[in-house]
C-alpha positions as CSV (number, residue, x, y, z in Angstrom):
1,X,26.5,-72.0,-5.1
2,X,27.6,-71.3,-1.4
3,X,28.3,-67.4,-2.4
4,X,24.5,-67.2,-4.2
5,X,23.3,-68.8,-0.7
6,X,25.1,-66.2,1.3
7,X,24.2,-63.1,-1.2
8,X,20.6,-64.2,-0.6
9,X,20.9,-64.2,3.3
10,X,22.6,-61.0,3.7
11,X,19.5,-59.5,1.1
12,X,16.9,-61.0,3.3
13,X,18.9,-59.3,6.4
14,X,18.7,-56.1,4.5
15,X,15.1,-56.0,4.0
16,X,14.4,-57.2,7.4
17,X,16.4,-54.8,9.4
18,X,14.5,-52.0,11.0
19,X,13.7,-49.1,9.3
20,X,14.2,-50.4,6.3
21,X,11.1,-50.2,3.9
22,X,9.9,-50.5,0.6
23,X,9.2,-48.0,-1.2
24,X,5.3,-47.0,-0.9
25,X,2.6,-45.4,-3.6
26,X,0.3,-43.8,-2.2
27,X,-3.0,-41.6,-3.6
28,X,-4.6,-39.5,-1.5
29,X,-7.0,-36.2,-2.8
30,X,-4.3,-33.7,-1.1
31,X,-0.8,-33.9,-0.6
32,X,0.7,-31.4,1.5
33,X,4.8,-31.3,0.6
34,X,6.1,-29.8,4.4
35,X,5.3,-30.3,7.8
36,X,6.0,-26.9,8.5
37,X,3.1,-24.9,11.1
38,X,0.9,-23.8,7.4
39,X,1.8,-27.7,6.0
40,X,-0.2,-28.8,8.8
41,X,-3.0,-26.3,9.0
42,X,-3.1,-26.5,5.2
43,X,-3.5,-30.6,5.6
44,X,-5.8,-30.5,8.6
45,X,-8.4,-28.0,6.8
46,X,-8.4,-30.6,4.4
47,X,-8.6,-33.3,6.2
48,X,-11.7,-31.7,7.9
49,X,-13.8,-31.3,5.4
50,X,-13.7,-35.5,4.2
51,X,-10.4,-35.2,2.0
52,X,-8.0,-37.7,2.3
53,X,-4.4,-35.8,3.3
54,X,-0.8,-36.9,2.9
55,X,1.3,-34.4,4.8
56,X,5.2,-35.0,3.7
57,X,7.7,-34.2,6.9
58,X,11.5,-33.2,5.8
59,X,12.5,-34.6,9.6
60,X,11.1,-36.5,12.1
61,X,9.2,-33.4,13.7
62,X,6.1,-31.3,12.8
63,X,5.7,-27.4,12.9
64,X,8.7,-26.0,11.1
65,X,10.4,-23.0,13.4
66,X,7.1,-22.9,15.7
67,X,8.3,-26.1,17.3
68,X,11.7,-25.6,16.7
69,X,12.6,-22.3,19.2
70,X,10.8,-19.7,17.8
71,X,8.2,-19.2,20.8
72,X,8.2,-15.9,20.9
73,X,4.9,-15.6,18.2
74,X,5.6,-12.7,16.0
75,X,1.8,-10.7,16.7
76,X,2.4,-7.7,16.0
77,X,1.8,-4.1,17.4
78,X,-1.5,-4.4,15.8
79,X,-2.5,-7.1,18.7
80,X,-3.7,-10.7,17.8
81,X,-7.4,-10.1,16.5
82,X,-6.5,-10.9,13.2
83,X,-5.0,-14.3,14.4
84,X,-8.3,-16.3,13.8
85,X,-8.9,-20.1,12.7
86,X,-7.1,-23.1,12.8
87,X,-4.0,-20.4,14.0
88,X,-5.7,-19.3,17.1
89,X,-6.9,-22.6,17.6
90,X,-3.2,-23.6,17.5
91,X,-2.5,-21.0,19.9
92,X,-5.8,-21.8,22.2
93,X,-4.4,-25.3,22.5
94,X,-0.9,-24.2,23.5
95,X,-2.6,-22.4,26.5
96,X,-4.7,-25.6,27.3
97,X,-1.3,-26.9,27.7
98,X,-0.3,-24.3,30.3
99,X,-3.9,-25.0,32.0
100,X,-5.1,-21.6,30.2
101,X,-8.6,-20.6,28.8
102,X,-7.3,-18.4,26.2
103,X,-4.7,-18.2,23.4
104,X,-1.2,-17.9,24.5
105,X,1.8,-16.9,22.6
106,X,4.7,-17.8,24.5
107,X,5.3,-22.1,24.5
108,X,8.4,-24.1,24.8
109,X,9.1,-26.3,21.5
110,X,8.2,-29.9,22.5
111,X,4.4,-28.5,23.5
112,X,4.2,-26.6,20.5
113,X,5.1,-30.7,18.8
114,X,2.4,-31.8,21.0
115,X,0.1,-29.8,19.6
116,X,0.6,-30.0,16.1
117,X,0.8,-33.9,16.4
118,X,-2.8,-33.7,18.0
119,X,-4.2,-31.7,15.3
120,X,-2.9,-33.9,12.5
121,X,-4.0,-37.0,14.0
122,X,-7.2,-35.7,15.5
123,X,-8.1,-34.7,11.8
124,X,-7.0,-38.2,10.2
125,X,-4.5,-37.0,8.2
126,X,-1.8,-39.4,7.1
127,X,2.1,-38.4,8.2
128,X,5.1,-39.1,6.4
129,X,8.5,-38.5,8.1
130,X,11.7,-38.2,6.3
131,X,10.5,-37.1,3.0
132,X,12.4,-35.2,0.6
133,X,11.4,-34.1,-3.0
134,X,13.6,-35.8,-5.5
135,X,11.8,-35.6,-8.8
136,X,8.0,-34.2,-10.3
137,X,6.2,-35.6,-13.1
138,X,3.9,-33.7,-14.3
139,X,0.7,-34.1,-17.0
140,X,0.2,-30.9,-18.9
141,X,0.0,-28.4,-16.5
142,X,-1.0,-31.0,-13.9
143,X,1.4,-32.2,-11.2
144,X,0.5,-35.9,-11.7
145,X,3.3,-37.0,-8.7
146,X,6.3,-36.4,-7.0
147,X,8.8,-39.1,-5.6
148,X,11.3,-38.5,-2.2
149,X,15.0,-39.6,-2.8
150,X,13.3,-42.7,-0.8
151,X,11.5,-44.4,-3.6
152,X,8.6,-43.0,-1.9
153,X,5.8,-42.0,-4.9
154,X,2.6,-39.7,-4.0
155,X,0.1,-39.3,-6.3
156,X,-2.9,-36.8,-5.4
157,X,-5.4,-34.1,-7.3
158,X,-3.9,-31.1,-6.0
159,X,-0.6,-30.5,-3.9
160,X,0.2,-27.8,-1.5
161,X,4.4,-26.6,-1.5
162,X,4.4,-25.5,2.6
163,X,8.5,-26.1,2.3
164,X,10.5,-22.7,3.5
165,X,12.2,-23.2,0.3
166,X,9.4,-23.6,-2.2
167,X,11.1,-26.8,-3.7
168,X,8.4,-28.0,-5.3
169,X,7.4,-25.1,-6.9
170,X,10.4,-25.1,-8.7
171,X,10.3,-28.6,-9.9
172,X,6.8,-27.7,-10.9
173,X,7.9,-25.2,-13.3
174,X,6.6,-22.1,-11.7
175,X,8.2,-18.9,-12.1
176,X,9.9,-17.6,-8.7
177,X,12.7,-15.2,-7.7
178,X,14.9,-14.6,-5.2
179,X,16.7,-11.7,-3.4
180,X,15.7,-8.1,-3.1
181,X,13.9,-6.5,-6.6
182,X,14.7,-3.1,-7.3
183,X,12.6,-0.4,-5.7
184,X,11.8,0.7,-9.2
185,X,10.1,-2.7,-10.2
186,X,7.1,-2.4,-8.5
187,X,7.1,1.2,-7.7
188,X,8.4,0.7,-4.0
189,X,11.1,2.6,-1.7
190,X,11.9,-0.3,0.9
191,X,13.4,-2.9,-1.8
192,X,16.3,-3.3,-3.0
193,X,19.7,-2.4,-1.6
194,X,19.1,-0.2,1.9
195,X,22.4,1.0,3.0
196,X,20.1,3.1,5.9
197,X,19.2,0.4,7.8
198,X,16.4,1.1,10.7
199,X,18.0,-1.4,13.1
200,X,20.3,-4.0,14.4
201,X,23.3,-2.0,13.4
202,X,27.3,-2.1,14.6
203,X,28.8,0.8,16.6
204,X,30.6,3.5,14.7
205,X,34.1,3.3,14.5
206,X,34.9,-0.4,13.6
207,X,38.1,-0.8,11.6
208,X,36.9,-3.7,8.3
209,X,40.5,-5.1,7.6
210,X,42.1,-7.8,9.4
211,X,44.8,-6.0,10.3
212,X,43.7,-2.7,11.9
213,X,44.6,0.1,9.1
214,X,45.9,-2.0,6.8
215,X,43.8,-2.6,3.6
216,X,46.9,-4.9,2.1
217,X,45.5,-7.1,5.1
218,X,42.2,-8.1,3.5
219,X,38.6,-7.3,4.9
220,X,37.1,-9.1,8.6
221,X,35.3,-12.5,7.3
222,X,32.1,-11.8,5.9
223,X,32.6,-8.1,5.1
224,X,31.8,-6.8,1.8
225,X,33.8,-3.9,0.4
226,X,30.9,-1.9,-1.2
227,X,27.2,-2.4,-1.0
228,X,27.3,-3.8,-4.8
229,X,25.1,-1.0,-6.4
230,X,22.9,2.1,-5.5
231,X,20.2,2.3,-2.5
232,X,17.3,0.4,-4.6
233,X,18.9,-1.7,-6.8
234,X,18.3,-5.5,-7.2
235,X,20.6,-8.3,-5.9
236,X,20.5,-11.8,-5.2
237,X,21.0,-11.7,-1.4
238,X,18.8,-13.1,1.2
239,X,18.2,-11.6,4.7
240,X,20.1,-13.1,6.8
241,X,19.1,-16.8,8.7
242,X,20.2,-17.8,12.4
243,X,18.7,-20.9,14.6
244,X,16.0,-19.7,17.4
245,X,18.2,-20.5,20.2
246,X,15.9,-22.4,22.9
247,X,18.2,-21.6,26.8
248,X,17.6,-21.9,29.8
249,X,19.3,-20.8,33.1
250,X,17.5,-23.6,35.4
251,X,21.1,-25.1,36.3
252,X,19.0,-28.7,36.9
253,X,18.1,-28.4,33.6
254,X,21.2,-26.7,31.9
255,X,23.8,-27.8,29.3
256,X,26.8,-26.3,28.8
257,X,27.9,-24.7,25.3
258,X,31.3,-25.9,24.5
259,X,33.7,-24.8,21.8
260,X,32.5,-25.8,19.0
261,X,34.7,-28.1,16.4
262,X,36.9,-26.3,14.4
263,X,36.5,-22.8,16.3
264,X,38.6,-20.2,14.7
265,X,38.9,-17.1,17.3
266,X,39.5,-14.7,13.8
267,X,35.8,-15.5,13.1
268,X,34.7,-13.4,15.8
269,X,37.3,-10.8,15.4
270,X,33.8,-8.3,14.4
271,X,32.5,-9.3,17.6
272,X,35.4,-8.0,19.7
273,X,35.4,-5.2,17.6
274,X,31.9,-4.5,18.4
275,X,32.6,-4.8,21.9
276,X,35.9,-2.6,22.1
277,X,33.7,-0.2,20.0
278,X,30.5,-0.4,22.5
279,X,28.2,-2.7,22.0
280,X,27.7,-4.0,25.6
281,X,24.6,-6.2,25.1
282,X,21.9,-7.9,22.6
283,X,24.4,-10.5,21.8
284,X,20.9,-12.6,21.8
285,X,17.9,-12.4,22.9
286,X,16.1,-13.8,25.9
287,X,13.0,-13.2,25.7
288,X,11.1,-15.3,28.2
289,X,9.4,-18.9,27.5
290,X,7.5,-21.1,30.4
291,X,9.5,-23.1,32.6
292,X,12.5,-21.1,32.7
293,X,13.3,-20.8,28.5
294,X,13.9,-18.2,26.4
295,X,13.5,-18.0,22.8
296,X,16.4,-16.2,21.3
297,X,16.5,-14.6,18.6
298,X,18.8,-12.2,16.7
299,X,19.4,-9.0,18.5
300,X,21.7,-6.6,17.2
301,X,24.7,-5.5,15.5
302,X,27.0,-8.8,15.8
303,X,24.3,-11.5,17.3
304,X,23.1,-14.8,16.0
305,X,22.2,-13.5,12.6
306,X,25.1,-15.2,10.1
307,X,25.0,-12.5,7.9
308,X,25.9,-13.6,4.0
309,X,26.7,-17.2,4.3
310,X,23.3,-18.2,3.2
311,X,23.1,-16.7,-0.7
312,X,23.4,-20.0,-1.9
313,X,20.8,-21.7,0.2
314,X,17.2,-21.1,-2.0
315,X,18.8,-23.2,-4.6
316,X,21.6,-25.6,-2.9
317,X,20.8,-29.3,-3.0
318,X,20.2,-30.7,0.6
319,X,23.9,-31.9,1.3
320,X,25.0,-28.2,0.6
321,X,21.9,-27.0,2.9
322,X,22.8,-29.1,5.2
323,X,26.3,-27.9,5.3
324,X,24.9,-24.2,5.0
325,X,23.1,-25.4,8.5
326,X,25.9,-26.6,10.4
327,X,27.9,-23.2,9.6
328,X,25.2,-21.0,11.2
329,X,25.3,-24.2,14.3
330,X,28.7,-23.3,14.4
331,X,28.3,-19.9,14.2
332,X,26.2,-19.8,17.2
333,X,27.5,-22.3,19.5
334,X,30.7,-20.4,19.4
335,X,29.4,-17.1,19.9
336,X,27.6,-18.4,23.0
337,X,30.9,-19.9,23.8
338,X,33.1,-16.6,23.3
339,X,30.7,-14.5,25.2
340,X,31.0,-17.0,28.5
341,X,34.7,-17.8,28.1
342,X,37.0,-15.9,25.9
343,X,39.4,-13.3,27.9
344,X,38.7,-10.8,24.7
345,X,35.4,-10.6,26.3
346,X,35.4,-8.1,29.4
347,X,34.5,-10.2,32.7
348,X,31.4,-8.2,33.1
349,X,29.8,-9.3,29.5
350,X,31.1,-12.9,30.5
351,X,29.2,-13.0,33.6
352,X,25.9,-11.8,32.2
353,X,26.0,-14.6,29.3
354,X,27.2,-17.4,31.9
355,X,24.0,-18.2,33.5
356,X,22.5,-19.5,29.8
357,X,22.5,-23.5,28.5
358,X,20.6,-25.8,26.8
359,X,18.1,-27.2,28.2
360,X,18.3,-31.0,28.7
361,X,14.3,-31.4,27.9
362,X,14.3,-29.9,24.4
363,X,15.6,-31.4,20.9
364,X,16.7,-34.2,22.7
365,X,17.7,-36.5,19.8
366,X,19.2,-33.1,18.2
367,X,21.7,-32.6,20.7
368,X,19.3,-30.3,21.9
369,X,19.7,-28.6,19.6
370,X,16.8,-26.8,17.8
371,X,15.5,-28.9,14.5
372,X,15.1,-26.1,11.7
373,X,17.2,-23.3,10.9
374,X,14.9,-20.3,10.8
375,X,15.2,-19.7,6.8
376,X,13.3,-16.4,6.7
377,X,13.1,-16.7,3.1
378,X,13.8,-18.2,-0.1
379,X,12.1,-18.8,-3.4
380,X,9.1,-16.8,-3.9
381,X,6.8,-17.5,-6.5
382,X,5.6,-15.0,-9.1
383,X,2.3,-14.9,-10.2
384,X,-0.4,-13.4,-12.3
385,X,-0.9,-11.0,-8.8
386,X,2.1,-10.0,-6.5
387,X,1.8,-8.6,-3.0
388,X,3.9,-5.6,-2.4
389,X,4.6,-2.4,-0.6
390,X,1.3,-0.8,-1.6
391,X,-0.6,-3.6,-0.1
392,X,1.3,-3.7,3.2
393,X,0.4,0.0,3.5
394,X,-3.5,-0.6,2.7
395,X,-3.1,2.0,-0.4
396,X,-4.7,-1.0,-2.7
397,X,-7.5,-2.5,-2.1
398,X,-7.4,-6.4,-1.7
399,X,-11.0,-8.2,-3.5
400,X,-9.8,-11.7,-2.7
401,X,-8.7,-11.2,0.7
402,X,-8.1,-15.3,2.2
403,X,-6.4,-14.0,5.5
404,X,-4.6,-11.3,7.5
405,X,-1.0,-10.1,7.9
406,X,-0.4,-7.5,10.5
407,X,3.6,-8.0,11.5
408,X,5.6,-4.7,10.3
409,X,7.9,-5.2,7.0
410,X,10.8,-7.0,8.8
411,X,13.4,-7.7,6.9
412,X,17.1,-8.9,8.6
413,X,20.3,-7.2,7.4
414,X,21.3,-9.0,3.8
415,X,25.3,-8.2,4.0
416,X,28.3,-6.4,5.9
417,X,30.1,-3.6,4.3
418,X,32.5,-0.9,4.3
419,X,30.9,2.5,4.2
420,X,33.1,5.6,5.2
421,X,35.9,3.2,6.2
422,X,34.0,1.3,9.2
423,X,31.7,-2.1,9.0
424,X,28.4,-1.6,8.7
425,X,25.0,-4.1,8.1
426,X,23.0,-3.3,5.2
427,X,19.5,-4.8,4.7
428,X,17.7,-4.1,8.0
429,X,13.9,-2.6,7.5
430,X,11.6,-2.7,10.3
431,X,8.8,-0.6,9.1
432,X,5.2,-0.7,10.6
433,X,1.7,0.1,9.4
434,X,-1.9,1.2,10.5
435,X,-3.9,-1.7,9.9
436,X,-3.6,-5.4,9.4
437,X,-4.1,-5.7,5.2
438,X,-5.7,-8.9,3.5
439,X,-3.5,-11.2,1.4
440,X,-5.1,-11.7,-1.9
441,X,-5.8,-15.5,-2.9
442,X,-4.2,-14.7,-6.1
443,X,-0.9,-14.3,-4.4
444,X,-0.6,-18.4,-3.3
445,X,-1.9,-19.5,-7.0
446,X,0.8,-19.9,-9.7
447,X,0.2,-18.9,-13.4
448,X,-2.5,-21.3,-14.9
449,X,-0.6,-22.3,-17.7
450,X,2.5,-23.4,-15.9
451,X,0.7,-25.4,-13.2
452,X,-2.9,-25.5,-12.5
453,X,-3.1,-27.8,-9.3
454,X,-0.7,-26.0,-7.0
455,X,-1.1,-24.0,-4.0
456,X,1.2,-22.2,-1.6
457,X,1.4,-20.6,1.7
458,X,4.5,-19.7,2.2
459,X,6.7,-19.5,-0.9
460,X,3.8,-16.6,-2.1
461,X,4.1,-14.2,-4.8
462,X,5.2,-11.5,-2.8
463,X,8.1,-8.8,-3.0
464,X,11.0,-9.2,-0.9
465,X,9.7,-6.5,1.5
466,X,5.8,-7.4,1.8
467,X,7.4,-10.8,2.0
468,X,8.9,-9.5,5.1
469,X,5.3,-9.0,6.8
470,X,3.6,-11.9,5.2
471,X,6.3,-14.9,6.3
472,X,5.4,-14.6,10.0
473,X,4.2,-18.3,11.1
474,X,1.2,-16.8,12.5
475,X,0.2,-15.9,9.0
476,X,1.5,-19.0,7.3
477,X,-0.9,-21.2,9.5
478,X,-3.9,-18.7,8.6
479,X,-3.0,-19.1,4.4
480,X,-2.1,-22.7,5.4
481,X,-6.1,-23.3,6.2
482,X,-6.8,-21.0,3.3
483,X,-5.0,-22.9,0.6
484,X,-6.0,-26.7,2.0
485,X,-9.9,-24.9,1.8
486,X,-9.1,-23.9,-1.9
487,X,-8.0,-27.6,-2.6
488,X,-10.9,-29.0,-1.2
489,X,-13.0,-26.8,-3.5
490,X,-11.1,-27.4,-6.1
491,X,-11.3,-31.3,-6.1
492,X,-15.0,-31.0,-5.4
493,X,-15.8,-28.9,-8.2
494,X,-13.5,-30.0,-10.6
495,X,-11.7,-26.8,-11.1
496,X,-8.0,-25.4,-11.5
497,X,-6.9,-23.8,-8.6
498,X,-6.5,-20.5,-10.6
499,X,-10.3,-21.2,-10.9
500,X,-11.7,-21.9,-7.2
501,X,-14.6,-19.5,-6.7
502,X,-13.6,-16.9,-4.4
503,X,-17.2,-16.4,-2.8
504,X,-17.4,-20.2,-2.2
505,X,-14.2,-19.8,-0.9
506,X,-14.9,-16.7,1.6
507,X,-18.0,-18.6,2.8
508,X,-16.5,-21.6,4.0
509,X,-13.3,-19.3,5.7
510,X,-15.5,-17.4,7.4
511,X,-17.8,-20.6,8.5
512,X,-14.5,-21.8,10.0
513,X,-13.2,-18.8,11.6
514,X,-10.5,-17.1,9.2
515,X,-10.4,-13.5,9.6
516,X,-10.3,-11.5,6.2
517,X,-10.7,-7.9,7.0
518,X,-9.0,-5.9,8.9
């Protein structure tokens, strides 16, 4: 009797203790499955025009990479007139923040928060924070609901996938790949395996085994002995990910880097090799943020790119992600940490990189550390319709256009290998183009039959190399409005998504600002 009494007390305690919940169903007309920048332009357009919106947060944090370090908006050379909508308003509200008139592409992460949580709320949409997808049932070709691994169950008309990893997609049943196609598939030339890379390259000369001339030594960590087919072929590997280090050299705002746990000095054997070979600089970048910030990126040969230890990441579960996460952390923290302190590094390259920390008002329940590693890509759906090469160039013309991309084809290096006996990256294309080119609403629909109440605008039926214009987060809040439009439509017409009317569709873009020609 007394352990029944007791069993019951500590249950009460359980449910009672904070942050403890039960588990919720809730039915909305949209629900938006990320809280990435597109998840919450794809959730406000919806919410604007009288929908009711769910918008499903893997963290604690909205906006994805834009409020997570990468500051540095990715325009273009083509300037930022195609940047139009909910995006430039986005943008126009990040300069209110800096007591600007005007759009401004430079921001520090927690404004760029700020913002996004305004827009959210200012629309009425409803936001979920630690939500991940742990099953989809589906009616015919009909999501019906999804349920997080918290009990959590949301039922709604028409979802929108706006995860980097397209998660939902997949448990949807719709086709996607991942990796590079071969050149040959869709009649391309910058697929595929690229062993002449355009960019972000090593120095000549740098021996691949661990010990120097000695093959019976083993290849450097992370170094491929051959590309793994001809230039053009198909593989499986992902350009490479990194974090969008957020530093600062304000010392009254500054945190030191230290070592990292479990540094291992023969992990950045390639970097000392790079340096000993002549590679002085663009270790990271630091391009310039408000308030004393950078946002850096990856920047050349050896930098914060962790080049092939993220093949597994499109399709790991999220303990493996997270794991895949911490190693880049790693990664980084201790190449910051080598370049300010390790006597391998000559005192003039230590000096330059000594000034840089993290900054104490940033990711402050992250260690300040930035929330998201920047996955640059992942699944990608395929379609009836797939953007490629052809339409990046403007040699096919484009009837359905629901936005613009204008960044060049970017794609980071995929792998390190020997070629002629010294390391080299493989992967890099930075290719640009004449005009911004319309990405076709076809391209965020999947195939009717396999599910006919989906949208995306990220994980879009692309190739790897448009994909490599198209994933810029300028462009994934412009097809983020575009797709949460298309799901208003739909619900109000009583269509498929496959079936949305593209002049209805056009009309109300245009009425609200998107840009769709060049």
């Amino acid at each position: 009797m007394k352990f029944r009494s007791l069993l019951r007390l500590l249950l009460l305690a359980l449910l009672c203790a904070p942050g403890l919940h039960a588990a919720q169903v809730v039915e909305t007309d949209v629900c938006v499955y990320g809280g990435a920048a597109g998840g919450v332009t794809a959730a406000v357009a919806a919410a604007r025009q009288g929908k009711k919106v769910a918008l499903l947060v893997f963290n604690r944090h909205l906006g994805g990479m834009s409020s997570s370090g990468l500051g540095w908006t990715d325009v273009g050379h083509l300037g930022d007139a195609y940047i139009q909508g909910l995006a430039r308003e986005f943008y126009t509200r990040i300069g209110a923040k800096y007591g600007a008139d005007k759009a401004k592409w430079t921001f520090e992460p927690h404004i760029a928060e700020a913002v996004f949580n305004e827009m959210a709320r200012q629309a009425g949409v409803s936001v979920y924070l630690d939500q991940r997808l742990a099953r989809t049932a589906m009616n015919g070709p009909n999501i019906a609901e999804i349920t997080m691994d918290n009990g959590n169950v949301f039922r709604a008309k028409v979802f929108i996938d706006a995860s980097y990893e397209g998660d939902l997609l997949k448990q949807a049943h719709v086709s996607y790949t991942a990796g590079r196609e071969a050149n040959a598939q869709y009649g391309e030339t910058l697929n595929g395996i690229q062993t002449k890379t355009h960019g972000n390259n090593l120095p000549r000369g740098i021996d691949p085994y661990r010990v120097k001339g000695d093959p019976q030594s083993g290849l450097l960590p992370g170094v491929n002995a051959d590309p793994g087919g001809p230039v053009g072929s198909a593989d499986k590997k992902v350009q490479a990910y990194c974090y969008r280090m957020c530093l600062t050299n304000i010392p009254s705002n500054r945190i030191p880097v230290a070592q990292p746990p479990g540094y291992k000095e023969a992990n950045y054997e390639l970097l000392f090799r790079a340096i000993e070979a002549g590679q002085q600089g663009k270790f990271f970048q630091t391009s310039p943020m408000p308030n004393g910030k950078t946002d850096s990126n990856n920047a050349g040969g050896i930098s914060t790119d962790y080049i092939g230890y993220n093949y597994d990441y499109p399709e790991a579960d999220y303990a493996t992600r997270a794991r895949i996460a911490k190693a880049h952390e790693a990664w980084q923290r201790g190449l910051i940490w080598t370049l300010q302190n390790h006597p391998r590094v000559p005192a003039e390259i230590r000096e330059q990189y000594a000034q840089w920390g993290l900054p104490a008002d940033e990711f402050a329940d992250n260690n300040h550390w930035p929330y998201e590693l920047y996955v640059r890509e992942a699944r990608r759906m395929v379609s009836d319709y797939v953007i490629t090469q052809s339409h990046c160039l403007s040699e096919l013309p484009v009837e359905d256009s629901v936005g613009l991309a204008a960044y060049m084809m970017d794609s980071h290096n995929c792998q390190r290998i020997v070629q002629a006996g010294q390391v080299k990256n493989e992967g890099d294309v930075e290719k640009k183009f004449a005009k911004p080119f319309g990405v076709p609403y076809r391209a965020l629909v999947p195939k009717k039959t396999e599910c006919a109440n989906l949208l995306t605008p990220w994980s879009v039926s692309a190739s790897h190399i448009a994909f490599a214009s198209v994933r810029m987060e300028p462009v994934f809040m412009i097809l983020g409005q575009s797709v949460g439009t298309a799901a208003v439509l739909a619900i109000t017409q009583g269509r498929a998504v496959q079936d949305v009317p593209y002049p209805a569709l056009r009309e109300q873009l245009l009425k609200d600002g998107q840009a769709l020609e060049p």
